[in-house]
C-alpha positions as a Python dict, from the first residue, in 0.01 Angstrom:
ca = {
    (1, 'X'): (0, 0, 0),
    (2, 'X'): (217, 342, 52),
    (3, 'X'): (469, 373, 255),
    (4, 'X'): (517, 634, 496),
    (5, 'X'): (833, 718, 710),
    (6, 'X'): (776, 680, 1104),
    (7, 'X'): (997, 880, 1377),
    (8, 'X'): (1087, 505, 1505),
    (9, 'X'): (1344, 307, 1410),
    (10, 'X'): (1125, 88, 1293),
    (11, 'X'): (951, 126, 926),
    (12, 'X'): (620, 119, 911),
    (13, 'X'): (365, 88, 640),
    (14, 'X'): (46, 257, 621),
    (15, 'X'): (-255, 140, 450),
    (16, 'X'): (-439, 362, 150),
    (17, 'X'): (-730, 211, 24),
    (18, 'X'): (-705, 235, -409),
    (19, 'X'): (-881, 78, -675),
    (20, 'X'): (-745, -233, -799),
    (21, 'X'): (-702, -206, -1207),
    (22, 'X'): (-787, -407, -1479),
    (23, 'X'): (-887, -735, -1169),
    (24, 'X'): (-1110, -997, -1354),
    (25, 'X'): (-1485, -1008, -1224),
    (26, 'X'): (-1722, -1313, -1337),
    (27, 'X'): (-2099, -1238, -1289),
    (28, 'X'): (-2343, -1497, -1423),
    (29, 'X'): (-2047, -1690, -1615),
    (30, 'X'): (-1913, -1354, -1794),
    (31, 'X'): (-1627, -1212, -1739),
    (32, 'X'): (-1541, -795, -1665),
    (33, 'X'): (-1242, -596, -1626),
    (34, 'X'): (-1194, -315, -1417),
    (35, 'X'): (-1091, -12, -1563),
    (36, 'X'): (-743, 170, -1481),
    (37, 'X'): (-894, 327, -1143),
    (38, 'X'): (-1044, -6, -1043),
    (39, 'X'): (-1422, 75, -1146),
    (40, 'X'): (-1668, -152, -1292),
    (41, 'X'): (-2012, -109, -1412),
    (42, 'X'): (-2261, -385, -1501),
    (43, 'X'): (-2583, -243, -1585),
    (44, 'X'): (-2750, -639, -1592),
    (45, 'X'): (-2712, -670, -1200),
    (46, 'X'): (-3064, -587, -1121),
    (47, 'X'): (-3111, -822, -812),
    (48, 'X'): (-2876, -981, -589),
    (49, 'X'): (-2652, -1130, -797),
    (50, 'X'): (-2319, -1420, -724),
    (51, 'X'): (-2027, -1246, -877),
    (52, 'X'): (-1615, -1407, -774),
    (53, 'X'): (-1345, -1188, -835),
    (54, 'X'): (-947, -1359, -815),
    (55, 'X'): (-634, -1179, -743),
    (56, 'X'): (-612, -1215, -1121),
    (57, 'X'): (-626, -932, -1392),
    (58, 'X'): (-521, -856, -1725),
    (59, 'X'): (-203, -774, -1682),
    (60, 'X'): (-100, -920, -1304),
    (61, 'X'): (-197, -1244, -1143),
    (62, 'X'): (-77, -1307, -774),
    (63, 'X'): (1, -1657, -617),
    (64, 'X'): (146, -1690, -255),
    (65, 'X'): (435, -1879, -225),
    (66, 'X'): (656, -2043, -443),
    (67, 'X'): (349, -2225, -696),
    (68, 'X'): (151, -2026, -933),
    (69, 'X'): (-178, -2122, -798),
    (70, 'X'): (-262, -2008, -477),
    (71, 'X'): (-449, -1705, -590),
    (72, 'X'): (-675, -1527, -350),
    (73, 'X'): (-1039, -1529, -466),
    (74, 'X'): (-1352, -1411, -338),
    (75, 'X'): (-1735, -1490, -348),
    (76, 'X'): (-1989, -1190, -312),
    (77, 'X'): (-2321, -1074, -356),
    (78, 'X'): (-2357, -794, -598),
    (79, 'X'): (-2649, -565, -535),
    (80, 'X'): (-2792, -267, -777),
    (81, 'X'): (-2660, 49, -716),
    (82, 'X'): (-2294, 107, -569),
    (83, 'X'): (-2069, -178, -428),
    (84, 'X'): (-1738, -162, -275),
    (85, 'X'): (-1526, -466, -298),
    (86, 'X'): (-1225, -524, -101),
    (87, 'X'): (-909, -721, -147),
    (88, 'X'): (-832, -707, 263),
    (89, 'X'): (-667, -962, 501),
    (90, 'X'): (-1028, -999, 620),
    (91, 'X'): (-1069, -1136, 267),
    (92, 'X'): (-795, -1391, 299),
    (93, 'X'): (-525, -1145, 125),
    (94, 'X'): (-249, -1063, 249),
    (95, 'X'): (-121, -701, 201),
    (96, 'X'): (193, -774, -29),
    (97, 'X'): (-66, -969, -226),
    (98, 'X'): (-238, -624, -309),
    (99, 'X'): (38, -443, -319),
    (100, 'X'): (249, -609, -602),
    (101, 'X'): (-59, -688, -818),
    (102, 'X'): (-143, -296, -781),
    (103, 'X'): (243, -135, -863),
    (104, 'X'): (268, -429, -1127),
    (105, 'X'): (-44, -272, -1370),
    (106, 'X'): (101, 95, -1255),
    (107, 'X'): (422, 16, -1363),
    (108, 'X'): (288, -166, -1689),
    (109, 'X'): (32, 134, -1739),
    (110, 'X'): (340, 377, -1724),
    (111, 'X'): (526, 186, -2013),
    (112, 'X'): (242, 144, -2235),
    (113, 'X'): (210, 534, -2214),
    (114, 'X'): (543, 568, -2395),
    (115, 'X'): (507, 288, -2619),
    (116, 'X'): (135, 232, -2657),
    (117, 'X'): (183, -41, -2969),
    (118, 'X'): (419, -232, -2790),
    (119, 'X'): (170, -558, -2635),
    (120, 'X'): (408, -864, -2548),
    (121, 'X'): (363, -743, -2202),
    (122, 'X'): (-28, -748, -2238),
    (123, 'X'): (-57, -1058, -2069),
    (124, 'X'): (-134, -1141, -1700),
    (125, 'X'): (240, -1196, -1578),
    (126, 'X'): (260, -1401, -1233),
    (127, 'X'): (369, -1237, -954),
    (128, 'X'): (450, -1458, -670),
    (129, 'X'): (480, -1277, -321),
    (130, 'X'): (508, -1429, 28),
    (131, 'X'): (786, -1681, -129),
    (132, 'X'): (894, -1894, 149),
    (133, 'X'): (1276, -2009, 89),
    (134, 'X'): (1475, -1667, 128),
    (135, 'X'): (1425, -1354, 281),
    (136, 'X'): (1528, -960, 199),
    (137, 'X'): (1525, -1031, -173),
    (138, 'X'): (1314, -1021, -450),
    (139, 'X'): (1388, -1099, -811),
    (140, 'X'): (1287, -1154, -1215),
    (141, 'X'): (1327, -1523, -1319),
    (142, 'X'): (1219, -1420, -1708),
    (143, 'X'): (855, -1464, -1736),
    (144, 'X'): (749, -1400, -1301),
    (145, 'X'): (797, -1132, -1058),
    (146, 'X'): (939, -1279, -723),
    (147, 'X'): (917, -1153, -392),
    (148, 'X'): (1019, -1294, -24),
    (149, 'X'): (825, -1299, 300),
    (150, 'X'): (891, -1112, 629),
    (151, 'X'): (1247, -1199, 741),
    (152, 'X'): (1611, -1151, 824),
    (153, 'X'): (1520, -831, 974),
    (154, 'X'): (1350, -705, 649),
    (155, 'X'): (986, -645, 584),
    (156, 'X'): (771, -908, 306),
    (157, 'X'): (950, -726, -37),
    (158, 'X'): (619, -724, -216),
    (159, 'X'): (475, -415, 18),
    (160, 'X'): (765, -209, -142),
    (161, 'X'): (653, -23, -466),
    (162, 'X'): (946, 67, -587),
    (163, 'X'): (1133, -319, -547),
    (164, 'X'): (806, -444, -708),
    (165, 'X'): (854, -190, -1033),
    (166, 'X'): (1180, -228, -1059),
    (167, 'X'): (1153, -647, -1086),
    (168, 'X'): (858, -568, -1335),
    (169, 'X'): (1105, -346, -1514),
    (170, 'X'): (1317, -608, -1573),
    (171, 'X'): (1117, -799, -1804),
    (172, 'X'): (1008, -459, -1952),
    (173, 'X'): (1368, -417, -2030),
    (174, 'X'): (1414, -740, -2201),
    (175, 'X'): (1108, -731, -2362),
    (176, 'X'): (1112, -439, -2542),
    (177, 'X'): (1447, -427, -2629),
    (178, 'X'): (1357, -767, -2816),
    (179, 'X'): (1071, -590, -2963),
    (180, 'X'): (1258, -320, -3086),
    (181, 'X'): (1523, -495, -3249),
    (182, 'X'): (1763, -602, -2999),
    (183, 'X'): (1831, -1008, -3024),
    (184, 'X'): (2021, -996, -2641),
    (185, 'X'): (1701, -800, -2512),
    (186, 'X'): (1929, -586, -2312),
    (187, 'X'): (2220, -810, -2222),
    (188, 'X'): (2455, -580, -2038),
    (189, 'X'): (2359, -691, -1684),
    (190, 'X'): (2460, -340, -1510),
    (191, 'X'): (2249, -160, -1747),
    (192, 'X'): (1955, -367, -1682),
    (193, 'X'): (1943, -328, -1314),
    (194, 'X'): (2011, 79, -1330),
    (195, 'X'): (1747, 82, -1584),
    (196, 'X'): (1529, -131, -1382),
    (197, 'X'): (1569, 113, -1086),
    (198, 'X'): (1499, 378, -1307),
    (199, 'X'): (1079, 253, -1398),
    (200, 'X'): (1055, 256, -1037),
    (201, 'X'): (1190, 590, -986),
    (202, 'X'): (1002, 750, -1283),
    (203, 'X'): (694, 689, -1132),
    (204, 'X'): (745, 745, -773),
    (205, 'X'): (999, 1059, -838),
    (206, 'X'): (1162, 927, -509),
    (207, 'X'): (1598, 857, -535),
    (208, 'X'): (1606, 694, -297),
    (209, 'X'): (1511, 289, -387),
    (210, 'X'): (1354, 1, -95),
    (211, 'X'): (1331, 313, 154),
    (212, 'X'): (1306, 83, 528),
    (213, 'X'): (1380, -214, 320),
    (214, 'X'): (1620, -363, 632),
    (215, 'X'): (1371, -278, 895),
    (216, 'X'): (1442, 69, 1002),
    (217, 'X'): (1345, 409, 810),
    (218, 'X'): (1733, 443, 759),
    (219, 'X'): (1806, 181, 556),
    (220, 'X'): (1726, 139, 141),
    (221, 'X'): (1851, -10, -152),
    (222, 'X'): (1970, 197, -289),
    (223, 'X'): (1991, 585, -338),
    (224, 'X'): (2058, 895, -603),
    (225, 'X'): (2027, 1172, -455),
    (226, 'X'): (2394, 1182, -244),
    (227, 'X'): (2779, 1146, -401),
    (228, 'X'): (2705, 980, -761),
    (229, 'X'): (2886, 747, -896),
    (230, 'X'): (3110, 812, -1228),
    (231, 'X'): (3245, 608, -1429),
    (232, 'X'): (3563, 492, -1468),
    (233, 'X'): (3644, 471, -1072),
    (234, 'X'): (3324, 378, -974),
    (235, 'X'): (3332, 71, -1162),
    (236, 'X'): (3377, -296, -1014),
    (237, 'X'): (3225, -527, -1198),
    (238, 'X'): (2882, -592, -1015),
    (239, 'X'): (2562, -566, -1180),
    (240, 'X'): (2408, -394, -919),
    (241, 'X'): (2637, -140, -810),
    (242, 'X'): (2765, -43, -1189),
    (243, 'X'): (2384, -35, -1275),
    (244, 'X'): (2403, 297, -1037),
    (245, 'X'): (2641, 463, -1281),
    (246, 'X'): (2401, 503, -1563),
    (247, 'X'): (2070, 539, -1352),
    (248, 'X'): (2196, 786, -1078),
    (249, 'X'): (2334, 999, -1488),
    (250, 'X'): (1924, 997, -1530),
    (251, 'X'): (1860, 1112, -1190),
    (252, 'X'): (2113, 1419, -1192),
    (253, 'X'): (1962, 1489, -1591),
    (254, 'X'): (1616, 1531, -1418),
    (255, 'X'): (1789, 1767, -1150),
    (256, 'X'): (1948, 1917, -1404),
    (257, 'X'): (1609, 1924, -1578),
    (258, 'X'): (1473, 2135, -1246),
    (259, 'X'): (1332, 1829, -1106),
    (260, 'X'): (1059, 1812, -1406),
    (261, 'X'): (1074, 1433, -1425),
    (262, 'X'): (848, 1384, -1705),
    (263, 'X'): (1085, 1562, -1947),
    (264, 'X'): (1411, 1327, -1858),
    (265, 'X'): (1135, 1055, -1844),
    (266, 'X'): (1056, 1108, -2205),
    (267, 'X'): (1399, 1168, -2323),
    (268, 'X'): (1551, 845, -2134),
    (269, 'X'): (1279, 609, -2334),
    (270, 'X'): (1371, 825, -2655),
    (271, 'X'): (1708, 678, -2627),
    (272, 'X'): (1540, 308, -2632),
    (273, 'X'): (1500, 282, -2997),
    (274, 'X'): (1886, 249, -3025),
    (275, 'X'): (1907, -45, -2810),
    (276, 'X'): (2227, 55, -2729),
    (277, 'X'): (2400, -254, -2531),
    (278, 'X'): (2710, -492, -2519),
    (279, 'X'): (2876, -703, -2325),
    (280, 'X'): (2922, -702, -1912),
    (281, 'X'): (3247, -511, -1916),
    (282, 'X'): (3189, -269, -2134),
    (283, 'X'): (2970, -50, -1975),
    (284, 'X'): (3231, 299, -2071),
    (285, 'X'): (3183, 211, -2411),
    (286, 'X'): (2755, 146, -2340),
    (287, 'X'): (2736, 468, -2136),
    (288, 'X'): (2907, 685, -2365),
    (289, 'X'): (2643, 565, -2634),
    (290, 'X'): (2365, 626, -2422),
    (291, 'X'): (2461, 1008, -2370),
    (292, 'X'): (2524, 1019, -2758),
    (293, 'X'): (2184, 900, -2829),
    (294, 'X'): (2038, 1164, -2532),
    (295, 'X'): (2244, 1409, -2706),
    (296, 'X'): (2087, 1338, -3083),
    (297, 'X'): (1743, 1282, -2918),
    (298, 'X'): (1782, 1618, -2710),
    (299, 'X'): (1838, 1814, -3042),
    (300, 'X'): (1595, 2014, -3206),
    (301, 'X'): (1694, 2125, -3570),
    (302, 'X'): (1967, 1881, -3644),
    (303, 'X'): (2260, 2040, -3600),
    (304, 'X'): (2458, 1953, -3310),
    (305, 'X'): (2695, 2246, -3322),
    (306, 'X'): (2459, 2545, -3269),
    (307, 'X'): (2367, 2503, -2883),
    (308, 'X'): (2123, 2220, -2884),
    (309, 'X'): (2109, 2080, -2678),
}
């Protein structure tokens, strides 16, 4: 589901039908994938043929509530020819359902463009959505993407891209910092969260994070495109609000950039082969490394005393 700002005070959310990716179809005890734009084509359906698809793929699985197996599934009828499938609430799914399993494999997709032999993330990570015992939060618990129902004034968190990317981001974070060498996979807690903002942002080119997420078009998460915050004064030791110090830098480098997004994109994930990190607290020593290793990964000849970058 996109999202798309209303003149009300109130938020509202308006459906776009897109194919899911990568969603697990069984025909005739096999099992297909989808491709990336949620096609499939099976050239042995040549009658009417039983075929169940879950909310299950090869990189996302969805469960409502607070288990891991309450996964929407359907039975159909494949005919030859074209068929449209839909994952609908006429189905049985509820929208958050389809919208955190789809931002989950666009957010994966995006990573695995920038490091294409990294796979510990190749695996159908839960995603649990409509969670019933809190509201206006979502969260990463290490190995599941967590989001609350409609509630205390705020929308069910799984319909917001953004929120779901940047939980997903988490575990990219950890992840791949493990992968690349990094034994605290990304420790430093404010870094994490700016950085986890920062997957969202890169894909939706939007500053502004959880747009409506208290109800009314007014309200967000958070947002990079007013007064940034610098460190030292900003500082005060929450994850969260520190994290804003080293995403909103990112932000004004692709403003600086012109807005071209996919050049700081590809110079922020440069800097991930350094695994720079440390300890919560030392984020003025962690930021300064970061813009070192920009700077060095910026440079084109090797010399940083000639005007590159």
């Amino acid at each position: 589901l996109d999202r798309s700002s209303a003149a009300s005070d109130v938020y509202k959310r308006q459906p776009i039908n897109r194919g899911l990716p990568y969603l697990r179809v069984e025909i005739d005890g096999e099992e297909y994938f989808t491709d990336a734009n949620g096609l499939l084509t099976v050239n042995t359906v040549t009658s009417p043929t039983p075929a169940t698809i879950d909310l299950i793929g090869k990189y996302a699985r969805v469960s409502q509530g607070t288990g891991a197996t309450n996964i929407e599934s359907i039975d159909i009828i494949l005919n030859p020819g074209v068929n449209l499938i839909e994952f609908d609430e006429e189905s049985g799914a509820m929208p958050s359902e389809v919208s955190a399993y789809y931002w989950q494999n666009i957010v994966h997709d995006h990573m695995k463009f920038y490091f294409p032999t990294f796979t510990d993330l190749d695996v159908d990570q839960l995603i649990r959505v409509e969670r019933n015992d809190g509201t206006c939060n979502a969260f990463y618990d290490g190995s599941s993407t967590n989001f609350y129902e409609d509630g205390g004034g705020c929308p069910s968190t799984g319909l917001f891209n953004d929120v779901v990317m940047h939980e997903y981001g988490h575990g990219i974070n950890s992840d791949l910092y493990l992968d690349l060498g990094d034994p605290g996979g990304m420790g430093n807690g404010a870094m994490n969260e700016g950085y986890a903002d920062l997957w969202g942002m890169t894909v939706t080119d939007n500053p502004i994070l959880g747009q409506g997420f208290l109800g009314g078009a007014g309200t967000n998460v958070r947002r990079y495109d007013v007064e940034p915050k610098v460190y030292p004064e900003d500082l005060v030791g929450e994850v969260h609000a520190d994290g804003e110090i080293i995403a909103g830098a990112w932000w004004d480098v692709n403003e600086n950039f012109g807005g071209d997004l996919t050049t700081m994109t590809a110079l922020w994930l440069q800097t991930f082969s350094a695994t720079v990190d440390g300890a919560d607290g030392n984020e003025g020593e962690i930021y300064r490394d970061v813009l070192l290793e920009a700077l060095i990964a910026d440079d084109d000849n090797a010399d940083l005393g000639n005007g590159t970058p």
